[in-house]
C-alpha positions as CSV (number, residue, x, y, z in Angstrom):
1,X,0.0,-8.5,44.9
2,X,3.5,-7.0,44.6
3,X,4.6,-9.7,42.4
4,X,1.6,-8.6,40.0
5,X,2.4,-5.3,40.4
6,X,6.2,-6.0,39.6
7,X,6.0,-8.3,36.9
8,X,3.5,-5.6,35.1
9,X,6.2,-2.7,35.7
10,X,9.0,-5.3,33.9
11,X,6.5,-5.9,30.8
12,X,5.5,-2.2,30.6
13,X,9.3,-1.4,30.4
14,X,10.2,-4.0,28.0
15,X,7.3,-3.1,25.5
16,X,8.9,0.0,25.5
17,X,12.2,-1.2,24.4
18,X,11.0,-3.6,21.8
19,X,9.0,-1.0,20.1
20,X,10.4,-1.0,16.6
21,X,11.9,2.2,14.8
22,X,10.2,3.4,11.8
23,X,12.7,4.8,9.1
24,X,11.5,6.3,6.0
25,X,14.4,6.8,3.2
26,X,14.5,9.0,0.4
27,X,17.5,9.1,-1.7
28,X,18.6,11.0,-5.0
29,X,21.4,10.1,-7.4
30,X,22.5,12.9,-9.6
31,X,25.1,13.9,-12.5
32,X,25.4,17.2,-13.2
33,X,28.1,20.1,-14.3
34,X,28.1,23.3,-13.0
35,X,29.6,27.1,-12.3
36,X,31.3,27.5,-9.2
37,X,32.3,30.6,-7.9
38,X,35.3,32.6,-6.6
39,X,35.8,33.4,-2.7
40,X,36.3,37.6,-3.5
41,X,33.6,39.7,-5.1
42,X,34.2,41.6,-8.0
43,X,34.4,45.7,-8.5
44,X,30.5,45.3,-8.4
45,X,29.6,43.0,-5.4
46,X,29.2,40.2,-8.0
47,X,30.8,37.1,-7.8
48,X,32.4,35.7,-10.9
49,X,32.7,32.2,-12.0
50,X,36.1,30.7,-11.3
51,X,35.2,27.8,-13.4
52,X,32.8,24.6,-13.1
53,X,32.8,21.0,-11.4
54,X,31.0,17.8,-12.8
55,X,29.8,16.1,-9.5
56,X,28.2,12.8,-9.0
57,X,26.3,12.9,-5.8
58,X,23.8,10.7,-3.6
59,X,22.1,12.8,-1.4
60,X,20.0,10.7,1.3
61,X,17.2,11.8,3.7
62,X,15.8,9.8,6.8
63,X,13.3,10.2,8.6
64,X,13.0,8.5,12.1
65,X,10.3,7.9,14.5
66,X,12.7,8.1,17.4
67,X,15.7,10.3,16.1
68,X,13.8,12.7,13.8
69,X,15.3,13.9,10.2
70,X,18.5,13.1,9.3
71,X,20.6,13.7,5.9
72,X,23.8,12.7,3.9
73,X,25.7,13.9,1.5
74,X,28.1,11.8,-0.3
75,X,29.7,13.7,-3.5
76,X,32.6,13.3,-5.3
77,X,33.4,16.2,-7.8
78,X,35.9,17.4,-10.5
79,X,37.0,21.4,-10.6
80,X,37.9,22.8,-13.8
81,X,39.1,26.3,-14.8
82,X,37.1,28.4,-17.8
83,X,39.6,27.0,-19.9
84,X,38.4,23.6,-18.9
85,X,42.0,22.6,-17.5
86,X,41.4,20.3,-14.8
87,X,42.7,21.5,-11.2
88,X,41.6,18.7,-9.0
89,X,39.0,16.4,-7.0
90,X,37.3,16.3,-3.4
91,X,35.5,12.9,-2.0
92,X,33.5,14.4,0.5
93,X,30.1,13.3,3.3
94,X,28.6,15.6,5.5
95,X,25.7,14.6,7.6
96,X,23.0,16.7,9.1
97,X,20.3,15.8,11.8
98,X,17.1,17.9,11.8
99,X,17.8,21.5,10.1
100,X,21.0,22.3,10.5
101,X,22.8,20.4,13.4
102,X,25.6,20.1,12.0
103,X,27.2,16.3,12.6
104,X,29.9,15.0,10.6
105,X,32.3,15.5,7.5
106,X,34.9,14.3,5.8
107,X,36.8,15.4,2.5
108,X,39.9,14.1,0.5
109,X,41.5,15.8,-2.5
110,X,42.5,14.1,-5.2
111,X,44.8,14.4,-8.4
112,X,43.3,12.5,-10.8
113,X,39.5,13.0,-12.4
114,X,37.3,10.5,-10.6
115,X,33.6,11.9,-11.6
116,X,31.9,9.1,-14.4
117,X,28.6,10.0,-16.6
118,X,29.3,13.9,-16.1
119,X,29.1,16.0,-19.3
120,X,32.2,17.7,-20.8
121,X,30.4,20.8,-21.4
122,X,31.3,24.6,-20.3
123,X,29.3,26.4,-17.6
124,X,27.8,28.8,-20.5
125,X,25.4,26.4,-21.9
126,X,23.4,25.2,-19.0
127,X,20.4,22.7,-19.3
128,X,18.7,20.5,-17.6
129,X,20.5,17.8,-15.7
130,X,20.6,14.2,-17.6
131,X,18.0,12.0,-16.3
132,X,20.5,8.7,-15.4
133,X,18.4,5.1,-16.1
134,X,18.0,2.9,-13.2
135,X,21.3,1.0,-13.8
136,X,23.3,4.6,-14.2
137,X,22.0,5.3,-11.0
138,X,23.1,1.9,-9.5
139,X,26.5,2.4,-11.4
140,X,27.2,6.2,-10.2
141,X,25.9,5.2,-6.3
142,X,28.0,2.4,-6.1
143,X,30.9,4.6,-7.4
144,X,30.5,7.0,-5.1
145,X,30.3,5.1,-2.0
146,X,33.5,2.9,-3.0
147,X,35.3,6.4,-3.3
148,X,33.7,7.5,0.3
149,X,34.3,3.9,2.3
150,X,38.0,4.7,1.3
151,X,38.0,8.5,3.2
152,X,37.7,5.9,6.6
């Protein structure tokens, strides 16, 4: 009777370890220019662009049966003043679980322009962002993530 009773408690436990992990991705790939602003309001409480960035990013959420919501942010952008002089790059990931627990990050500056598909355009004629083909998507994702594996 024992035996029974521990041979069920040692198949109840294992089931329970075996049970497999659902995880549901979601994951955008985007080019896009745009404003970014200074650290110091102006006279008026405003603050004033400073110039723009052209960013390639891959932003992915998970979702997890057993560890709940978790997201990543891989982006590697290009700053530029108004006078679209180039300043410099950051390669950065940060990673998120539920909300807003903050969990990991990591960012490199660069010299050198290392955005690809991002429009040459200044920050005063915004539009919609370009809608990258599957194979731009595959090209910019795979860029970014070479430029990320490197930050290790």
């Amino acid at each position: 009777m024992i035996n029974i009773f521990i041979v069920s408690l040692i198949t109840l436990f294992l089931a329970g370890c075996s049970s497999s992990e659902s995880v549901e991705v979601v994951e955008h790939v985007e080019v896009f220019t745009m404003d970014y602003l200074g650290d110091t309001p102006n006279s008026d409480g405003f603050f004033e662009p400073k110039g723009y960035r052209k960013v390639n990013s891959v932003l992915r959420y998970e979702t997890s049966s057993r560890s709940g919501m978790t997201t990543k942010l891989y982006e590697v952008a290009d700053y530029y003043n108004n006078d679209g002089v180039y300043i410099n790059s950051s390669v950065k990931y940060e990673m998120f679980r539920g909300s807003s627990n903050f969990e990991d990050s990591k960012e490199k500056m660069e010299f050198d322009p290392l955005t690809i598909l991002a429009e040459d355009r200044p920050p005063e004629s915004p539009e919609p962002s370009k809608e990258l083909s599957e194979d731009e998507k595959k090209l910019v994702k795979e860029h970014v993530l070479k430029l990320i594996n490197a930050l290790d």
